[in-house]
N, C-alpha and C positions, 0 to 999 in steps of 0.2 A: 345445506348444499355449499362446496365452495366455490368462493366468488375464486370471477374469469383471474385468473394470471399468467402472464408470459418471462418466458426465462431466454435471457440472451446469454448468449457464450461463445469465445472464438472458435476454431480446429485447433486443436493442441495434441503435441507427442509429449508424453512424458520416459522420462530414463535416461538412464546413460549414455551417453554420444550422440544424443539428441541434437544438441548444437552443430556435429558435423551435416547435417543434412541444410545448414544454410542455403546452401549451393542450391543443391535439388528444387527446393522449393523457390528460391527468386528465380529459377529459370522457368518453372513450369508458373509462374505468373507473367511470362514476358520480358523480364527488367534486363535493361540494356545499361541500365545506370544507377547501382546504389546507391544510398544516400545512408552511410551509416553513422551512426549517433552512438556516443559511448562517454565515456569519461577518461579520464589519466589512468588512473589506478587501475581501470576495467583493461586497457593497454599495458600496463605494466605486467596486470598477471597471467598476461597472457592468451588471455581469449577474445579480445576483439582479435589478435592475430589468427586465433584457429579459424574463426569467421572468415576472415580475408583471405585464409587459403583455401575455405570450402567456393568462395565465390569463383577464386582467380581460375579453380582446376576446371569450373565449369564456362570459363572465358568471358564472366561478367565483370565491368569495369566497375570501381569504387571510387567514391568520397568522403571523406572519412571528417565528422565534425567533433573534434571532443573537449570543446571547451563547457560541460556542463556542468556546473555543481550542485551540490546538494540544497535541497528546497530551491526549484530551478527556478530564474528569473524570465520574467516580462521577455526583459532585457536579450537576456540570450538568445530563446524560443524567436527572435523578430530576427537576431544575428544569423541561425540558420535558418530560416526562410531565404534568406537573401544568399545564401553559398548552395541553398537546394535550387533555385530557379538558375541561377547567373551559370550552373552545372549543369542545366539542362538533365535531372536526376529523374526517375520515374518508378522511383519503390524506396523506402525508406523502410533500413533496418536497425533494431535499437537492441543493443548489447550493454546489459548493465544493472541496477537497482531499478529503485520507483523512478527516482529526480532523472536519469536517461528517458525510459521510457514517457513517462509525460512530457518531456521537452520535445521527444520526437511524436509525441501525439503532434503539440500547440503546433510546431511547425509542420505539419501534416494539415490542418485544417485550414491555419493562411494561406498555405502554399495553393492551395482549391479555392476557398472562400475570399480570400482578400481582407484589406482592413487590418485591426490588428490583434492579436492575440487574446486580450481584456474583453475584447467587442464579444465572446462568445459566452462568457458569464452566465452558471444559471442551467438549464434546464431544457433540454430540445432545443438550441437555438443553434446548430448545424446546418445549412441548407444543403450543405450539396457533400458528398461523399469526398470523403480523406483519401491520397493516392495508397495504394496495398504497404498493411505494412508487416512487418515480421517482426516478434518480438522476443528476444532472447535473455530470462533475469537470470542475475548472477545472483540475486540474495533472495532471500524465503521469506520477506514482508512483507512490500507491495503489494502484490498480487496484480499491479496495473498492468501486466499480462495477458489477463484477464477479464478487466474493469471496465465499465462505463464513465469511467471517471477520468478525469486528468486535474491535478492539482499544480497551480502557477503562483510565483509570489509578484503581487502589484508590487513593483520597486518603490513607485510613488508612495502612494496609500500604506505603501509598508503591513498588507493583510494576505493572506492565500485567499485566491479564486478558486470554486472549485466549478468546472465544468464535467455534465454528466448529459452524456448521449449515447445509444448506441452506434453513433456515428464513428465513434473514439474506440470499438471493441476493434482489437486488431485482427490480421485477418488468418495468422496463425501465428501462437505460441508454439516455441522449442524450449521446453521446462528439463533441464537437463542438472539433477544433483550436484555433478561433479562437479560446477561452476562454483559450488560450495565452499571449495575448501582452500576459495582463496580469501574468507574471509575470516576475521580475526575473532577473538571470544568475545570480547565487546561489541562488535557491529551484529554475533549472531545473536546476542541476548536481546539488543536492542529490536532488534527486525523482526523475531520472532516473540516478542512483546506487541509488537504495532498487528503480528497478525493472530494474536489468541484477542485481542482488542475488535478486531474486524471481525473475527466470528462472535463476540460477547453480544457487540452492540446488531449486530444480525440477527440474531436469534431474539433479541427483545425487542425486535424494531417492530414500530406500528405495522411496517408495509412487509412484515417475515410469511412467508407461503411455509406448506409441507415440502414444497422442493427446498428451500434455501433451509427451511429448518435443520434436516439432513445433511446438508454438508456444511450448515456454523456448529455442531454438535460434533458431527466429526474432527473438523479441525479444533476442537477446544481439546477431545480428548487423544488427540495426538499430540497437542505440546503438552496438554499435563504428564501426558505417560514418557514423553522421548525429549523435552529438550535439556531437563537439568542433569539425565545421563548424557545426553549429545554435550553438554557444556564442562562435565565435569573430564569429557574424556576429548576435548575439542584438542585438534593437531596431532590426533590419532588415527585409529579406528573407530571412530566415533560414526554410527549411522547417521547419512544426511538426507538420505532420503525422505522418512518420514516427517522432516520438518519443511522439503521442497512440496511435497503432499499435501503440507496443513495450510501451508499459505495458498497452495492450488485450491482447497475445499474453501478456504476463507473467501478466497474474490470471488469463488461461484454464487460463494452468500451473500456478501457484502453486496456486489455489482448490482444483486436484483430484489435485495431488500433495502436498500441503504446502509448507513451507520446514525450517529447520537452524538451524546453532548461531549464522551471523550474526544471525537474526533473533532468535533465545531472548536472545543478548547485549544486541542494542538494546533489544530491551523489556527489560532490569533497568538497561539507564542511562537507559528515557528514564522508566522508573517511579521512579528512587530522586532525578536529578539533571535531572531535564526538559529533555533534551537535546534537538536536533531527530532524530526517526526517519532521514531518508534521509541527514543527513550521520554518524549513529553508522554506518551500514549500509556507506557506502562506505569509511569509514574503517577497519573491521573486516574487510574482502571476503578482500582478500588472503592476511592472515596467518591467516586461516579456512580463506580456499584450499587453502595450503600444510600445516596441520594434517590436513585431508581427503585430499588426494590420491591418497596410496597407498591409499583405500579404493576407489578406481575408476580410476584415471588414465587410462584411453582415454576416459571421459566428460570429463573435466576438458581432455583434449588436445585435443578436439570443441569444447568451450568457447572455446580457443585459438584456434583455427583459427576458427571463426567472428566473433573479436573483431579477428582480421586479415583478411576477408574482404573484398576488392575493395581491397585496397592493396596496392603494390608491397613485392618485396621478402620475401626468406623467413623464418620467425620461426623461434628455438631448441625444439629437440624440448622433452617432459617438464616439468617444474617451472616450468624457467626460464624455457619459451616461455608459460606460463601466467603467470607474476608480471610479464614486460616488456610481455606485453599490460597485462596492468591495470593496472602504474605507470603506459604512457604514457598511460591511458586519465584513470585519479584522477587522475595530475598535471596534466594537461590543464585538469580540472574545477577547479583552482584550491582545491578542498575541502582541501588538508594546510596550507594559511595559516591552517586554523582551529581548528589542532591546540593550540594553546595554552588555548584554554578549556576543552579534554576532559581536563586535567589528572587523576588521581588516583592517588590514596595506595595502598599495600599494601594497608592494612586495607579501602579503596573496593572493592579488585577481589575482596578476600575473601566480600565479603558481597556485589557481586553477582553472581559465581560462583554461589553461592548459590542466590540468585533466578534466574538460569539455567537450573541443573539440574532446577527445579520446572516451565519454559516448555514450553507442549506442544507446539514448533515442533522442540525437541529430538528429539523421539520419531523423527522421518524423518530425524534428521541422519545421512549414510553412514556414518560412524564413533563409535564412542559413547565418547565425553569424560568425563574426572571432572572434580570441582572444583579440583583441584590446575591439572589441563589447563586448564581454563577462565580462571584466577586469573590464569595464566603468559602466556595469550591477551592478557587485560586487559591487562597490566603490559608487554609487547610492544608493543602499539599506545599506550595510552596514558600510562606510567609514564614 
């Protein structure tokens, strides 16, 4: 029989012009006062602007916070809290990547809870509901859209927190393509590494259901099949949809099975050395793979076989057909030309080993790792 499992998920519109319905939707939740959250670049290309005309036409007033950057701080996430209350704001909208959306999580839950951002660390420890919030990604990786999760960098501590509640699901996704193609060939390789990573580590997770299994399988076999044509044809006609799709089936999975040891590893390099999340994540996939393996290997071959799926040609059983998928897949992405600046020392991968071992993404990883293991991972990919 299978054991009881429950699947959280926000209302989400997927497709094209999906973003213009900002409007519609903060009105039909009340909001007399947005609280939008974005970044520079997410302004510069234009579409925090389309947002701000779908609100204005429907006569909702805006605030507009976009000092966020990427692996979003402590820091910050406390800066808007204090411009969401002192504005008297009552719906917070987030236009942008992961690093937007979880900043307007963290500030969503002080802005209710009080305290400070850190204080929420961990695991159901939400008390009181987040004001409504809407969530509009511009890139195909996160999925924190999606997600149960919110990832924050302690500035102190120098680690990523990750908080995971369903407190933190938003209360509608606008998953709109077009938002795509303001992104460049590098940010899509990277982002759509971080979400074939989210469905890998879903599909082998201790806590994987038949629901999640279904859409981590899904989104594996839609980057295998569409992203190195999406990359080789990027600033064209390059279809974006089915990469806005993979990253949608990925947080379906990821959110309610967890993730694993790739992800514990990025978050302690992108907390100690503010690395980019989806190029630590692709960079790490494989030799994570292979340390995993033999704690599932018919899931891991399922893997396989979906990353060759609709291409000619038959791939190597076991291990091997698992790592030639995903060389040809990372080398493709151009992401190991960037392997020079992930440089680190003994002592780096010592400590964040470390920081590792404490990540709550470890808890579902299929095989359970020591520090020593962890260190050895580091010094493997990056040494």
């Amino acid at each position: 029989m299978e054991e009881l499992r429950k699947f959280v998920s926000p209302e989400f519109v997927f497709g094209s012009g999906a973003l213009s319905l900002a409007g519609r939707y903060a009105e039909h939740m009340g909001a007399d006062r947005i609280f939008l959250v974005t970044d520079e670049g997410v302004r510069r290309s234009g579409w925090a602007g389309r947002v701000l005309e779908s609100l204005s036409e429907r006569g909702i007033r805006t605030e507009c916070f976009d000092a966020v950057l990427p692996n979003p701080r402590d820091t910050q996430v406390m800066e808007g809290v204090d411009l969401y209350r002192r504005h008297r704001c009552d719906v917070i909208l987030a236009v942008g990547g992961g690093s937007v959306i979880d900043a307007a999580k963290g500030i969503g839950i002080v802005a209710t809870n009080g305290g400070h951002i850190l204080d929420y660390e961990g695991v159901d420890r939400i008390p009181h509901p987040m004001p409504p919030l809407i969530c509009i990604p511009t890139t195909s990786g996160s999925s924190a859209d999606v997600s149960q999760f919110a990832i924050i960098t302690d500035t102190v501590r120098r680690i990523k927190i990750a908080i995971i509640s369903k407190a933190v699901v938003p209360d509608i996704a606008l998953i709109d393509p077009d938002t795509l193609k303001s992104m460049d060939r590098t940010l899509a390789s990277a982002v759509c590494l971080d979400t074939l990573t989210h469905a890998v580590e879903a599909y082998v997770s201790q806590a994987h259901s038949f629901m999640t299994d279904r859409h981590a399988l899904g989104a594996v076999e839609l980057i295998g099949t569409s992203l190195l044509p999406a990359l080789n044809g990027w600033g064209g006609r390059a279809p974006l949809a089915p990469l806005m799709q993979a990253s949608l089936e990925a947080g379906l999975a990821f959110s309610n099975a967890s993730l694993g040891l790739v992800h514990a590893m990025a978050h302690a390099l992108g907390g100690r050395k503010d690395f980019p999340h989806g190029e630590c994540n692709g960079l790490l996939l494989k030799n994570v793979c292979a340390f995993n393996y033999e704690s599932c290997p018919e899931r891991f071959d399922r893997i396989a076989a979906a990353l060759a799926a609709r291409r000619d040609g038959r791939i190597r059983s076991g291990l091997e057909g698992l790592c030639d998928e995903l060389d040809r897949l990372i080398a493709g992405t151009g992401i190991r030309n960037e392997l020079d600046r992930f440089h680190l020392t003994r002592e780096d991968c010592r400590n964040l080993a470390e920081n590792a071992m404490n990540d709550a993404c470890i808890v579902t990883n299929p095989r359970e790792p020591g520090t020593e293991e962890i260190a050895a991972l580091y010094e493997q990919t990056f040494g």
